[in-house]
C-alpha positions in Angstrom: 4.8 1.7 -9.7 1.1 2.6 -10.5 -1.7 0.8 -7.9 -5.5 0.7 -8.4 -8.0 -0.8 -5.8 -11.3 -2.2 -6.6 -13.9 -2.8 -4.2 -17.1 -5.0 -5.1 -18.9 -3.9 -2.5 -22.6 -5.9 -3.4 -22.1 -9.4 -3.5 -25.3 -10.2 -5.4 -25.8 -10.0 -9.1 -27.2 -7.2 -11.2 -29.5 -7.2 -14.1 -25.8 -5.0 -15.2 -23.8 -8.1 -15.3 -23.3 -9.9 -18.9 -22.4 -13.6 -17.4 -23.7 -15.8 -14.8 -21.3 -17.9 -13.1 -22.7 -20.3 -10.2 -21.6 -20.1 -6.6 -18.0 -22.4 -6.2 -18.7 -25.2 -4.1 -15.4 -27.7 -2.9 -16.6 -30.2 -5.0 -17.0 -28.4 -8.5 -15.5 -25.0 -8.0 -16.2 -23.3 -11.3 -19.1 -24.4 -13.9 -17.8 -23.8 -17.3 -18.9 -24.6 -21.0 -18.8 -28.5 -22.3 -16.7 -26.5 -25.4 -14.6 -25.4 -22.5 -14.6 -28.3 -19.6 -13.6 -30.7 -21.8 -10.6 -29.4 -23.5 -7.3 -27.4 -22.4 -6.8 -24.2 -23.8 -3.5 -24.6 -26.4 -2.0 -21.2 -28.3 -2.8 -22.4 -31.5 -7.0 -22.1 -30.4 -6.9 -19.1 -27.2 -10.2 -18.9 -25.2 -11.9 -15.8 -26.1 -11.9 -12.6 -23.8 -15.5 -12.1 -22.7 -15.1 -9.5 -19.9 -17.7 -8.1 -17.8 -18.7 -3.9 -19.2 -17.4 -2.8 -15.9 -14.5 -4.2 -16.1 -14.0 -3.4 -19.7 -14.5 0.1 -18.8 -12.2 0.6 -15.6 -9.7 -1.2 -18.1 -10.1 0.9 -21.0 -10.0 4.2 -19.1 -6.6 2.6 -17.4 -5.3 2.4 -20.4 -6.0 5.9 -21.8 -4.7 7.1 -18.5 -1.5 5.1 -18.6 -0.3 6.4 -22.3 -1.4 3.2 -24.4 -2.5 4.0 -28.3 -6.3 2.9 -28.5 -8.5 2.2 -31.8 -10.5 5.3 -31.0 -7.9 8.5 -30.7 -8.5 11.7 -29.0 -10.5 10.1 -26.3 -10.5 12.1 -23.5 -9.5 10.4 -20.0 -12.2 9.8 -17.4 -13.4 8.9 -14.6 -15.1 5.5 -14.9 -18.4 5.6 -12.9 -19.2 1.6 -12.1 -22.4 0.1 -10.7 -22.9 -0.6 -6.8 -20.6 -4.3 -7.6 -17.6 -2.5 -8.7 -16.5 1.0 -7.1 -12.6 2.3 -7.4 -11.5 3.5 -4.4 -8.0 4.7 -5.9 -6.5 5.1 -9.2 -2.8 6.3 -9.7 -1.3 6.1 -13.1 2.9 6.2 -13.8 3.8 8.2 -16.5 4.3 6.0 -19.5 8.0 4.9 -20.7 9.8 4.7 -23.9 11.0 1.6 -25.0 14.6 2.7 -23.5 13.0 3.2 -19.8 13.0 6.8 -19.7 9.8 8.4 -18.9 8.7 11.0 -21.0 10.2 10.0 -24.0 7.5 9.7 -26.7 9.9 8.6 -29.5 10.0 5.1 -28.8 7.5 2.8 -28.4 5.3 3.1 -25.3 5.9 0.4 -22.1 3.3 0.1 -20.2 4.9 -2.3 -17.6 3.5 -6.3 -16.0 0.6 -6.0 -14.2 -0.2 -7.7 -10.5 -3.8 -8.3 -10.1 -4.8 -8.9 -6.1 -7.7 -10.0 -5.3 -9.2 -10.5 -1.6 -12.2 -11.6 0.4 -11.7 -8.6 2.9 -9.8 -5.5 3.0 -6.8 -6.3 0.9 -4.4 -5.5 3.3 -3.1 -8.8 3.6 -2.1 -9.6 -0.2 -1.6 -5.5 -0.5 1.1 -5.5 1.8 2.7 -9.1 1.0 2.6 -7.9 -2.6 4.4 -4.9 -1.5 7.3 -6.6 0.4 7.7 -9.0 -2.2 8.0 -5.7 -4.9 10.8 -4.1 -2.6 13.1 -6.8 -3.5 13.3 -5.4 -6.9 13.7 -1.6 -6.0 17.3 -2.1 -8.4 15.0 -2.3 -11.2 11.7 -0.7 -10.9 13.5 2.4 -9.5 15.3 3.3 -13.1 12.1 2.1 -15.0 13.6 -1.0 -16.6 10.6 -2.8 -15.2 7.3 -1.3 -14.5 4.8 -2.8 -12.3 0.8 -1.6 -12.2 -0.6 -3.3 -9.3 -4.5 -3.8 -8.9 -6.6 -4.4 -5.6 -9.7 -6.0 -6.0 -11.1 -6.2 -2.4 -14.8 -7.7 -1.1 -14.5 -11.0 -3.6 -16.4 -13.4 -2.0 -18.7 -14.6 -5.1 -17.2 -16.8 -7.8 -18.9 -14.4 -10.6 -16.7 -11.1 -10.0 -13.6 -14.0 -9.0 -14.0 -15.4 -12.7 -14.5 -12.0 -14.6 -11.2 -10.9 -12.7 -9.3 -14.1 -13.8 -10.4 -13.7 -17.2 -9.5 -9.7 -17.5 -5.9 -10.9 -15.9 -5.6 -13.2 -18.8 -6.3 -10.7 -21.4 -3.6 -7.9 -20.1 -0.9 -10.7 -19.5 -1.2 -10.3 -15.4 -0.6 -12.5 -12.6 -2.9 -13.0 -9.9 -2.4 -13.0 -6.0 -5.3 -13.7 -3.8 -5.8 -13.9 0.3 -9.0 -16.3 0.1 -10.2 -17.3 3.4 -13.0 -19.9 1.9 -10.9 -23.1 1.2 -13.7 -23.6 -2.1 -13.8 -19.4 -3.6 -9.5 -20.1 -3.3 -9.9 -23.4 -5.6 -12.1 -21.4 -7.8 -9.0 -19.2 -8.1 -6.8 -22.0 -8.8 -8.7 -23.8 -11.7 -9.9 -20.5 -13.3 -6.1 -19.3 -13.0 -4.8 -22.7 -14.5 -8.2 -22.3 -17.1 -7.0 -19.3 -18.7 -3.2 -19.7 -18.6 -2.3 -17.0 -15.9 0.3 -17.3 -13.3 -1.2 -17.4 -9.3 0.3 -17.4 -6.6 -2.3 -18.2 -3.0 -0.7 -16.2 -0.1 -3.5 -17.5 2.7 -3.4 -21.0 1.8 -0.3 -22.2 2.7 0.1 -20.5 5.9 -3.1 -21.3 7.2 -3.1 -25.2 6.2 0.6 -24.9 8.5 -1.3 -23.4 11.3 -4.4 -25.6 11.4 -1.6 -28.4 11.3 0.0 -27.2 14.0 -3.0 -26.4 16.4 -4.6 -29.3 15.3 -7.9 -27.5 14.8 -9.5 -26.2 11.1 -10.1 -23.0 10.2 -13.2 -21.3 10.0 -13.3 -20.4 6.1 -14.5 -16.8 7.1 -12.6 -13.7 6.3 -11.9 -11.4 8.6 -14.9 -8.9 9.0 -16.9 -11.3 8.0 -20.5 -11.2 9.4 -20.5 -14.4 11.1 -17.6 -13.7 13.4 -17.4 -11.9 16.2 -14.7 -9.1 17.5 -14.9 -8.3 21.3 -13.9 -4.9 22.0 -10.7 -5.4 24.2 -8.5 -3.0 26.0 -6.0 -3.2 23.2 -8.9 -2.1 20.6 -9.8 1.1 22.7 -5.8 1.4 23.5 -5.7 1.8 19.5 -8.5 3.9 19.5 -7.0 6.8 21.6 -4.0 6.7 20.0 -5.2 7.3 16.5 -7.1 10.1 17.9 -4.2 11.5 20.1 -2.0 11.2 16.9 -3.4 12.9 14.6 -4.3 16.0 17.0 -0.9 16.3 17.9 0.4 16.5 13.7 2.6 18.8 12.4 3.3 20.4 15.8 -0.5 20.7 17.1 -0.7 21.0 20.6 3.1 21.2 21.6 2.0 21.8 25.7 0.7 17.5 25.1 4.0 16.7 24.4 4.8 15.3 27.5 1.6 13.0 26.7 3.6 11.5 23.8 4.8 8.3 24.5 6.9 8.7 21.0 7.7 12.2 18.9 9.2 12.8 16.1 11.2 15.5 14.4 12.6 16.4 11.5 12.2 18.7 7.9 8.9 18.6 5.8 8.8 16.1 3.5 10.8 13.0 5.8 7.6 10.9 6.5 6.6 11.8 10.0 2.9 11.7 9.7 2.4 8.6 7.8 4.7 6.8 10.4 3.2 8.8 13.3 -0.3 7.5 11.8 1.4 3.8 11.1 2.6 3.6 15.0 -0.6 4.9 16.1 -2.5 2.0 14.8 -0.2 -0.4 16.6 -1.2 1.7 19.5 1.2 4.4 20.5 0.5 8.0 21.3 3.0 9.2 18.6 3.4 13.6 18.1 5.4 15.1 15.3 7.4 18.3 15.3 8.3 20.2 12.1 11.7 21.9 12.0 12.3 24.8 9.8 14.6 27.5 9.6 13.5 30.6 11.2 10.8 29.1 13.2 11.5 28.6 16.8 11.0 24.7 18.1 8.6 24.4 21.3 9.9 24.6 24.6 8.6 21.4 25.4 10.3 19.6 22.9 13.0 19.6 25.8 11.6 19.4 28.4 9.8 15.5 27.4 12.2 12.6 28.2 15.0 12.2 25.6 14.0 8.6 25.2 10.8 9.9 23.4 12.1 11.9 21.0 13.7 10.6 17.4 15.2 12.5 14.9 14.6 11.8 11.1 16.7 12.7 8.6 17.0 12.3 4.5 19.5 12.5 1.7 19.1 16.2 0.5 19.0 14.8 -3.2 16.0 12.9 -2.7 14.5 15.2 -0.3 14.8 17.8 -3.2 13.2 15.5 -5.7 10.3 14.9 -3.2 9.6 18.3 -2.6 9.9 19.5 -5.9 7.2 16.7 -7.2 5.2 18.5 -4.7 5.5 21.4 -5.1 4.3 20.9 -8.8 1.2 19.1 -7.2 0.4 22.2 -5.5 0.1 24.4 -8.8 3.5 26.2 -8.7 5.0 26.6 -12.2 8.2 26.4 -13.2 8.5 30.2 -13.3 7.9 30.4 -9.7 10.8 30.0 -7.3 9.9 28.7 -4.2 12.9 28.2 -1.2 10.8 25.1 -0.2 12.1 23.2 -3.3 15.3 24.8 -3.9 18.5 23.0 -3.3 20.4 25.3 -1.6 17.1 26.2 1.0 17.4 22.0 1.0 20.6 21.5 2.1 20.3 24.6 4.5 17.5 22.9 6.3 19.3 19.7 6.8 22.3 21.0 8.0 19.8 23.6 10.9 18.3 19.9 11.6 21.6 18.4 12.0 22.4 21.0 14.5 19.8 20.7 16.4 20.1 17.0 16.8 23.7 17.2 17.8 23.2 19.6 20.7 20.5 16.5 22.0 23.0 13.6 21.6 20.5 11.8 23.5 17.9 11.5 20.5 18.5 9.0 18.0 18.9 10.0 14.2 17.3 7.9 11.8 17.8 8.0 8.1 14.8 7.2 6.4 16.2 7.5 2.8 14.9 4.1 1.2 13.1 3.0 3.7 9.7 2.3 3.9 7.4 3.4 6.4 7.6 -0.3 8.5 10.9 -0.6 7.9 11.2 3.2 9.8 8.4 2.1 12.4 10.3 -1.2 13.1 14.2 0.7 13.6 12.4 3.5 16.0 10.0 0.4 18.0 13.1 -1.4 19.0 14.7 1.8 19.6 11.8 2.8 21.9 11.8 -0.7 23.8 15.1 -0.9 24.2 15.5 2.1 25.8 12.4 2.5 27.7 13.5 -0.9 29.1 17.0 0.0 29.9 15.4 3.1 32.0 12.9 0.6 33.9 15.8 -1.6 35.0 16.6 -1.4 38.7 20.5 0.7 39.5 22.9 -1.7 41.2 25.1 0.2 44.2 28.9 -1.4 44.7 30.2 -0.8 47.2 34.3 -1.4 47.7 
């Protein structure tokens, strides 16, 4: 699965853009053409793709990067420099696949997969990461490459001009849009331009928010969060957050093992099973979290166990996938084929497991987690009710009998 973020990070237009689109307002969300107002689009007459050059750019270069055959061949692929509206914060590509799934496979014809466009008012992480769950339900087919998915983040929209230009570059690669828009009248604007140009859309704010206000019996402010006419005040919990972050990412990789005891969470296991990304992930929720690397033939910290076994989780990995991980990087680090590494080896693989099985068996006391599959807040969620549960079974007063 191949994900690009956009961020339009100037919400005013520039003398760059080749269309002027009004602000929405509740009452008339999107001004468009009489040609275009008064008649529905059928598929005998299609509405004619008029994108903005940015986005005609960041498109085109996609495509080179992504395998598709162009008018122009033996274009080189770049990087697309766009104005102070539109800046890419992260482009990754999948390798293209033949008409039979496989990747690699330049005999067929070339799939380049459906395409998600999400669009937000903030930060994206909202619609990112319902996008995200929503995409794990179909692991059984985007795993073997029947179905290819390119996602697209398009964070900062709160202007109906980069909203339309969007829609309308959706519509011309076949995409469907998902938007978190906090302002009741830029969401509508996503709705009619959606159901303008034929494009499936699916609101993930609205709903919930219309339930809520409901509910409380109150309206919502139309402001997303960040926004410069709300205010944040810095709490306990925000600072709490703060130090963890920072705790966390000193203690990585086995930094610092004399702060263990410091660690309200550590985690160990081989390279490649996830622990700083979920020691990161559990930071921001506000736990000092360390991580402890175990490899064969270097000795583990003394403090390691000396800390309180209800801090300390195990993670562990199907060697098959663990070798397929660390052989991808291994390749992103430069080493050939012709050069043997025990890092990516199978044998050096399994070997490491089985010293990290030992290890966890002489400390019964540490849960082992298999993290095969899972993602990382799926891992966070097993080891925080771990944690809990635990920490509150040790907090609970001893009852003496006597008989």
């Amino acid at each position: 699965m191949a994900s690009t973020a956009v961020s339009f990070s100037s919400h005013r237009p520039t003398a760059a853009s080749t269309t002027n689109y009004p602000k929405p307002n509740p009452t008339n969300p999107i001004s468009l053409p009489n040609s275009q107002a008064n008649r529905a689009p059928s598929d005998s007459d299609p509405p004619k793709f008029k994108g903005s050059p940015q986005l005609n750019r960041w498109s085109r270069a996609r495509a080179i990067r992504s395998g598709r055959k162009l008018e122009r061949q033996g274009q080189r692929s770049q990087v697309v420099e766009m104005n102070s509206r539109v800046q890419p914060k992260e482009s990754v590509s999948s390798p293209p696949t033949s008409a039979s799934g496989a990747p690699g496979n330049d005999d067929g014809e070339v799939r380049t997969g459906k395409s998600i466009y999400m669009v937000s008012d903030g930060t994206g992480w909202t619609v990112e990461h319902a996008v995200n769950a929503a995409l794990g339900q179909f692991e059984h087919c985007l795993v073997d490459r029947g179905c290819p998915v390119n996602t697209h983040l398009f964070s900062g929209i709160d202007d109906a001009e980069p909203l339309v230009e969007i829609v309308k570059q959706a519509a011309k690669e076949g995409a469907m849009l998902v938007y978190t828009l906090a302002d009741p009248s830029m969401a509508e604007s996503a709705r009619q331009a959606c159901k303008l140009w034929g494009i499936p859309s699916t609101d993930v704010l609205g709903p919930i928010t219309e339930a809520v206000a409901s509910h409380l019996g109150v309206s919502p402010s139309g402001l997303p969060r960040g926004a410069p006419g709300r205010k944040f005040p810095l709490s306990e919990e925000y600072f709490k957050r703060i130090e963890a972050i920072e705790f966390t990412i000193k203690q990585d990789d086995g930094a610092l093992p004399q702060n263990l005891h410091k660690a309200e969470i550590v985690l160990a296991g081989v390279s490649r099973t996830g622990k700083t990304p979920l020691s990161i992930y559990l930071a921001q929720k506000g736990y000092k979290v360390a991580n402890v690397p175990i490899v064969i033939g270097v000795e583990l910290p003394n403090t390691l166990f000396e800390v309180e076994p209800e801090k300390v989780f195990g993670l562990t990995i199907n060697p098959v996938v663990l070798h397929t991980i660390r052989k991808a990087r291994a390749k992103s680090l430069g080493f050939c084929e012709e050069i043997r590494s025990n890092y990516s080896e199978m044998d050096h693989v399994r070997a490491e497991l089985e010293f990290a099985g030992k290890i966890f068996a002489q400390n019964p006391a540490w849960p082992v987690i298999e993290v095969t599959g899972k993602a990382i807040e799926e891992t966070a969620a097993v080891v925080l009710r771990l944690y809990h549960d635990r920490k509150h079974k040790c907090s609970m007063p001893r009852i003496s009998k006597r008989y």
